[in-house]
C-alpha positions as a printed Julia matrix, in Angstrom:
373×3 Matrix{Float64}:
 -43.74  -11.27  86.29
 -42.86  -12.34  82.54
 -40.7    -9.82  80.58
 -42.09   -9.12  77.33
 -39.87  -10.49  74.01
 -37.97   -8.08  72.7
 -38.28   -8.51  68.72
 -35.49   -9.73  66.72
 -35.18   -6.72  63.91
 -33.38   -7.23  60.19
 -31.48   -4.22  59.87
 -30.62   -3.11  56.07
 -28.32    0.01  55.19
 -27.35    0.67  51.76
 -25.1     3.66  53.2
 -22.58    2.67  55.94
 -19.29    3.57  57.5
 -16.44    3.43  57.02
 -17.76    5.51  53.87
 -18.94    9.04  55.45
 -21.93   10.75  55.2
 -25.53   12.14  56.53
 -26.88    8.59  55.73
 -24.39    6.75  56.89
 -23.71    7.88  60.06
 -27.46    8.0   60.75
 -28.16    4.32  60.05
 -24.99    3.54  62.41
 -26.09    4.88  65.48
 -29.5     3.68  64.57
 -28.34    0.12  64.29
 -25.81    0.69  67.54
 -28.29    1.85  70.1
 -31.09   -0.22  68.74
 -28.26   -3.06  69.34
 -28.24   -2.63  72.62
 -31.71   -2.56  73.9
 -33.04   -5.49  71.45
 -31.52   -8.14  68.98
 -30.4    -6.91  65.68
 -28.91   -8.46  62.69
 -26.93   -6.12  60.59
 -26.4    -6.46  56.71
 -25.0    -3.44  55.67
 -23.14   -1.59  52.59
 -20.01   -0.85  53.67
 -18.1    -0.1   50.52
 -20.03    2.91  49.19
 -22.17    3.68  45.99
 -20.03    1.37  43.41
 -20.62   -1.42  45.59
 -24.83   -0.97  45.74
 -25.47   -2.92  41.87
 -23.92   -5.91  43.78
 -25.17   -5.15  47.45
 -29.12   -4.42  46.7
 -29.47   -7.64  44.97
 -27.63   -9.73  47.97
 -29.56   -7.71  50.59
 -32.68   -8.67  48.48
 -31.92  -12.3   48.67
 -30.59  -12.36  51.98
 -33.87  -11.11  53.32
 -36.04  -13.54  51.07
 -34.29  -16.2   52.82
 -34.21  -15.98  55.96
 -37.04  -13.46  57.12
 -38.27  -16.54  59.37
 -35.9   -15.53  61.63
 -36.95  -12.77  62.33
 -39.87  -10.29  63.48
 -39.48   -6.82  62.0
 -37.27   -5.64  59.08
 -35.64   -2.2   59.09
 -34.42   -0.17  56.26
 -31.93    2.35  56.53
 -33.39    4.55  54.02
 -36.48    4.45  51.25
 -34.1     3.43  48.41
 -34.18    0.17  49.73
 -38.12    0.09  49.72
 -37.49   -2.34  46.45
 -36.91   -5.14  49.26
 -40.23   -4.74  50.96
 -42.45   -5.13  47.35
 -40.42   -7.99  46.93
 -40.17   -9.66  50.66
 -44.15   -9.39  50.74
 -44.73  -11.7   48.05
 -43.69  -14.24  49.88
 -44.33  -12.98  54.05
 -46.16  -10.93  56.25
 -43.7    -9.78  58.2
 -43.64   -5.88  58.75
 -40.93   -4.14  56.93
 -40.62   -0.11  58.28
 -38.05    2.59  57.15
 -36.16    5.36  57.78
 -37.28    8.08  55.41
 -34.47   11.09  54.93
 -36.3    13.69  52.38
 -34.37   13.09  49.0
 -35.69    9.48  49.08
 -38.56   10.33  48.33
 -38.02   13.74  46.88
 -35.84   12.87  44.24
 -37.08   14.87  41.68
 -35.89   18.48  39.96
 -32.68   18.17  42.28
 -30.95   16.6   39.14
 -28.29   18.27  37.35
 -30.41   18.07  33.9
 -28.44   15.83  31.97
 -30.33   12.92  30.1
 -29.43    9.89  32.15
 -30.65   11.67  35.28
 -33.75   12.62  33.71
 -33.7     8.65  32.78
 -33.64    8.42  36.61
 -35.57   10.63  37.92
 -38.43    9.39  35.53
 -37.57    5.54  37.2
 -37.48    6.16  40.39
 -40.54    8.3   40.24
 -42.48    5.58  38.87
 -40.85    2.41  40.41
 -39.81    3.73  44.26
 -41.96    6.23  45.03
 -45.41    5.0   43.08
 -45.05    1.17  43.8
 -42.43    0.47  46.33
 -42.69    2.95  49.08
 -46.39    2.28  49.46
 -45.49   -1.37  50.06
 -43.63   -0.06  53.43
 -45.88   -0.77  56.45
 -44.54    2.23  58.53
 -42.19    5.19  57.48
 -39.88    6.65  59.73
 -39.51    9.97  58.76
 -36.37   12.34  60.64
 -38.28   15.89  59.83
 -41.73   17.1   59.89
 -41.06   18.47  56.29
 -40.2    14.91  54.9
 -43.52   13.81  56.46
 -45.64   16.83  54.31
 -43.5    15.45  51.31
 -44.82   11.59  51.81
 -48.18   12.89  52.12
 -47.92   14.61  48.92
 -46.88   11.09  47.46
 -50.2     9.58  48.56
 -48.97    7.97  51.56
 -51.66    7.44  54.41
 -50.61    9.39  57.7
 -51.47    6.53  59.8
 -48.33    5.0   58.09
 -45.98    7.88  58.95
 -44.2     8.9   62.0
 -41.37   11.4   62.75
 -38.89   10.6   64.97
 -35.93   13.2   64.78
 -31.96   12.16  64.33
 -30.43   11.55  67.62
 -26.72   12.21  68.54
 -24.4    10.54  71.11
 -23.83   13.79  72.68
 -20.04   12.94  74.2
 -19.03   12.01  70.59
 -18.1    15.0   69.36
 -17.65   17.53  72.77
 -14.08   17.79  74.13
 -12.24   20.67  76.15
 -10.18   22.25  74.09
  -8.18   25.96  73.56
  -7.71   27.79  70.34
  -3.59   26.52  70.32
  -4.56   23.77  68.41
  -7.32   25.72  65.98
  -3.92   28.27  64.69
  -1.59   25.07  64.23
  -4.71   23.67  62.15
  -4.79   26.74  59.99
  -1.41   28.48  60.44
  -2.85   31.56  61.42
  -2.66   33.62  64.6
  -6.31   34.17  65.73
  -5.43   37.09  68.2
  -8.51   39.11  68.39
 -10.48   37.0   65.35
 -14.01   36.12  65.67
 -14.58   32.58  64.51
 -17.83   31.31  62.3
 -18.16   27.7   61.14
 -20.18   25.9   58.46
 -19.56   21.98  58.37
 -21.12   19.51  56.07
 -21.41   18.22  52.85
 -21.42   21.09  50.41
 -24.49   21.09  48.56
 -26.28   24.08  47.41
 -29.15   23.75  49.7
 -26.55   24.77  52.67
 -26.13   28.14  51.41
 -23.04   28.43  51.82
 -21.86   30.72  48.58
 -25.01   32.58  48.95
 -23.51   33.61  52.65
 -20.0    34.47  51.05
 -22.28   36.81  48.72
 -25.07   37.96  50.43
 -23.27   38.39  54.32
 -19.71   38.11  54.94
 -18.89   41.62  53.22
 -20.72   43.1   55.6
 -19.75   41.7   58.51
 -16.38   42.95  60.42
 -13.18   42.31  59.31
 -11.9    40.67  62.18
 -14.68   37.98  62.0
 -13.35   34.53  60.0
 -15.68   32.17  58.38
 -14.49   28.73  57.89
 -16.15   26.18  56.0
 -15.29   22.49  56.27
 -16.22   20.03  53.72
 -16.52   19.14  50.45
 -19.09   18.5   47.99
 -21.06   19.56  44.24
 -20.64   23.25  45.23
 -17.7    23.85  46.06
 -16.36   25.59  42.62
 -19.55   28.22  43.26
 -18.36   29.1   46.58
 -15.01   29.26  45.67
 -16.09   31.83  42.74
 -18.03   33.51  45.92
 -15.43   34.03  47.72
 -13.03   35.53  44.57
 -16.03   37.92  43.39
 -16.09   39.75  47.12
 -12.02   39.61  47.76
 -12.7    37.4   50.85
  -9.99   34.99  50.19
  -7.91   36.08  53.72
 -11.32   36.01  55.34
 -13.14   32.61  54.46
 -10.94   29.1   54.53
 -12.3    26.43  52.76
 -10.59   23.24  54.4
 -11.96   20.99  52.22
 -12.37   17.49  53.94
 -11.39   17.18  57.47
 -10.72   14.05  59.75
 -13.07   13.51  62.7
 -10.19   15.19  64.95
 -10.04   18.26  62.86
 -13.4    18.7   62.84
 -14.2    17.92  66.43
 -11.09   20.7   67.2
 -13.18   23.33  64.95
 -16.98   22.41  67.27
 -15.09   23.26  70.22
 -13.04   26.0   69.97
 -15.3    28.22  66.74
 -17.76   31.09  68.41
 -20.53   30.36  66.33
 -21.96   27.62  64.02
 -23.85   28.65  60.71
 -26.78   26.98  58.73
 -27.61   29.59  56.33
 -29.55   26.71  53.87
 -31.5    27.74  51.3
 -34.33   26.68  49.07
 -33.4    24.88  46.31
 -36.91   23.15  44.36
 -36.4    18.89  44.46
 -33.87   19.15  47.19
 -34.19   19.6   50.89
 -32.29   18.85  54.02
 -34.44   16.08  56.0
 -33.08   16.71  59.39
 -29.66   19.06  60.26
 -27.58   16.84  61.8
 -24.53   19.38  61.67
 -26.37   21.64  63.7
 -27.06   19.35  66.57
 -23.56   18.07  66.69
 -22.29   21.82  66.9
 -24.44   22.41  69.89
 -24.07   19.42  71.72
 -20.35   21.44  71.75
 -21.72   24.06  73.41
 -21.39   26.44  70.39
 -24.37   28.48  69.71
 -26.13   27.68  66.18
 -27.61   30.26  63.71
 -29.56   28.68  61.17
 -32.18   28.94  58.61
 -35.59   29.08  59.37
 -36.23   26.13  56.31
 -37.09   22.33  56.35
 -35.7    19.84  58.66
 -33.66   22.55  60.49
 -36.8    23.4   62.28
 -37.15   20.04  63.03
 -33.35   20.14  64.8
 -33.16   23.91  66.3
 -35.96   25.2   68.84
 -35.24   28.83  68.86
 -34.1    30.13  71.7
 -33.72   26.98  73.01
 -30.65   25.02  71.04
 -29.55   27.97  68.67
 -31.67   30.99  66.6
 -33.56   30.55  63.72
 -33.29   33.25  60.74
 -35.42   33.77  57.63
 -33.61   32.03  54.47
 -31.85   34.15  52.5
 -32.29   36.55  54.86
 -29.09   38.68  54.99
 -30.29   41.17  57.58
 -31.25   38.52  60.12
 -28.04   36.52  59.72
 -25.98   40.31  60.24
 -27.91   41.21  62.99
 -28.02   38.31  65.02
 -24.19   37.25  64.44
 -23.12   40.89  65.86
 -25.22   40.51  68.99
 -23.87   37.45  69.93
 -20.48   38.23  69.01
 -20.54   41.86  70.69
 -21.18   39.54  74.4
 -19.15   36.53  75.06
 -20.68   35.54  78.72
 -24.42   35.83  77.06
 -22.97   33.08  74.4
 -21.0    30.93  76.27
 -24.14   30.88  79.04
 -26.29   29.82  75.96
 -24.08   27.12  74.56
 -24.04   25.29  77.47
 -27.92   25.75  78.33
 -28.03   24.28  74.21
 -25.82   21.28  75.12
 -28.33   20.61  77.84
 -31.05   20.72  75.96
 -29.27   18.63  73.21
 -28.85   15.9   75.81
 -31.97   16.15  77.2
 -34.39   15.88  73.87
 -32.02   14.41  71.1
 -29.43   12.04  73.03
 -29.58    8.8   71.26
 -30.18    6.76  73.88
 -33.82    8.34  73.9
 -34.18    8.54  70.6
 -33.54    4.13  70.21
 -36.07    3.89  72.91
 -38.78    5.62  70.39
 -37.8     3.65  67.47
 -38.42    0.29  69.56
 -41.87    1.54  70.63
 -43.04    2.51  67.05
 -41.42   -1.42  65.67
 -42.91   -2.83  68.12
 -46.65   -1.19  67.63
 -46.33   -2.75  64.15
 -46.33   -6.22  65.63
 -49.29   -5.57  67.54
């Protein structure tokens, strides 16, 4: 019996490690598990944002020339949709890509001054009015980024969602809270730990939780945040207008080790995102990485979150802005330790079971390979 060909795939990422981020990380283990069930050809990014005026016109090139050798292109994200208008002028070849949310929903999310505006009115008309639509298939990570292509005219027969995976031994370790107090300096006799981890945007919520629900939670309860990011002065001003300075540590950025140390050995992981108009979180990767640690995950009800937590299932979804919810739920699980350590490891389970990435490659290759049908 003859095998069928695998195809060969032109994978593109304008956002790639070493540099960190949602993005890059995403199109890594994308491009590694894809790797190793088919044959993939990886021109990447790897020196961050300053690099991109030189990188998007290489990449451009690169895949003008020598798309003959190859069957499918991928793109990491829609900014690079500028390749596929180009590319078809000159072959047939199907070009797909990975669609995040702000790619395509970069809109009010600006800060307001005048070169943004500049930019926002460019890639409004450019990317998202002429480029995208030149995509054969979009690859969208949450069910909200799919409603927000819609909106942009594009056909649904064009659009699929296929969540973020995670390589679900990555980031889980055995660990005891000995290493947690040398991290911090602090003894953590008796403290309840919370974590929030992540770029700090204002879409996570984070200085609306120091406002809205850590004075009213119980002293000996701890809320760390790790990160850094454009919102970091609010939450700093959060935490100074509600005297929570010996209650909430802001760690700023954190090595993979640190932050690994924090997954495993915190109580509970928080997500309390909010909505913010032109910005939106595509999928929560943070919140599948905490519970593939076995931590239990309390996150807002909002936007690609749903997409990432089942309720009941990998963590507990709360209203946004919701203060009550967030209280009340917290307490309960806090107030009994063998109900939340049961949970955590039935939400690692089903972590491994629905989002490993192994599974998640597997789904990618059927949907490239339906485009070369």
């Amino acid at each position: 019996m003859q095998t069928a060909k695998k195809p060969r795939i032109l994978f593109i990422s304008r956002a790639y490690p070493p540099v960190t981020g949602g993005i890059e990380n995403q199109n890594y283990e994308v491009s590694l598990w894809l790797s190793k069930i088919t044959d993939v050809k990886i021109v990447a990014n790897k020196k961050g944002r300053k690099f991109l005026p030189l990188f998007a016109p290489y990449a451009l090139f690169y895949t003008i020339f020598n798309i003959r050798k190859y069957d499918v292109i991928l793109l990491g994200d829609g900014v690079l949709s500028f390749i596929s208008w180009f590319t078809k002028i000159f072959s047939s070849k199907p070009i797909l890509a990975v669609i995040h949310g702000l790619d395509v929903n970069y809109d009010s999310a600006s800060l307001g001054v005048w070169y943004e505006k500049i930019l926002i009115f460019l890639y409004q008309k450019l990317w998202v009015k002429l480029f995208l639509p030149s995509l054969d298939k979009f690859i969208a990570v949450g069910n909200e980024t799919v409603k927000v292509l819609r909106l942009k005219n594009i056909p649904s027969k064009k659009i699929v969602f296929i969540p973020n995976g995670i390589d679900q031994n990555k980031f889980y370790k055995l660990t005891d809270r000995t290493e947690l107090e040398k991290i911090l300096d602090l003894d953590l006799s008796g403290k309840k730990i919370l974590l929030t981890s992540g770029r700090l945007a204002r879409r996570k919520g984070v200085a609306w939780f120091c406002r809205n629900v850590m004075p009213k939670l119980p002293e000996n309860i701890l809320y760390i945040v790790a990160g850094n990011g454009p919102d970091k002065n609010n939450i700093a001003n959060a935490i100074v207008e509600n005297n929570l300075s010996q209650r909430v540590i802001m760690l700023g950025f954190v090595t993979d080790k640190v932050r690994n140390n924090l997954f495993n050995t915190c109580d509970l992981f928080i997500q309390p995102n909010i909505k913010i108009t032109g910005d939106m979180e595509g999928f929560g990767m943070s919140v599948i990485e905490a519970a593939s640690c076995q931590i239990p995950v309390i996150a807002s009800s909002l936007e690609g979150l749903k997409d990432a937590i089942k309720d009941g299932k990998n963590g507990f979804l709360v209203g946004t802005e919701d203060a009550q919810g967030y209280i009340e739920k917290i307490t309960s699980l806090l107030a009994n330790d063998a109900y939340r350590r049961e949970f955590g490891k039935e939400a690692r389970q089903y972590i491994i079971e629905n989002y490993s990435w192994g599974k998640i490659s597997q789904r990618y290759l059927e949907e490239i390979e339906k485009t070369l049908c």
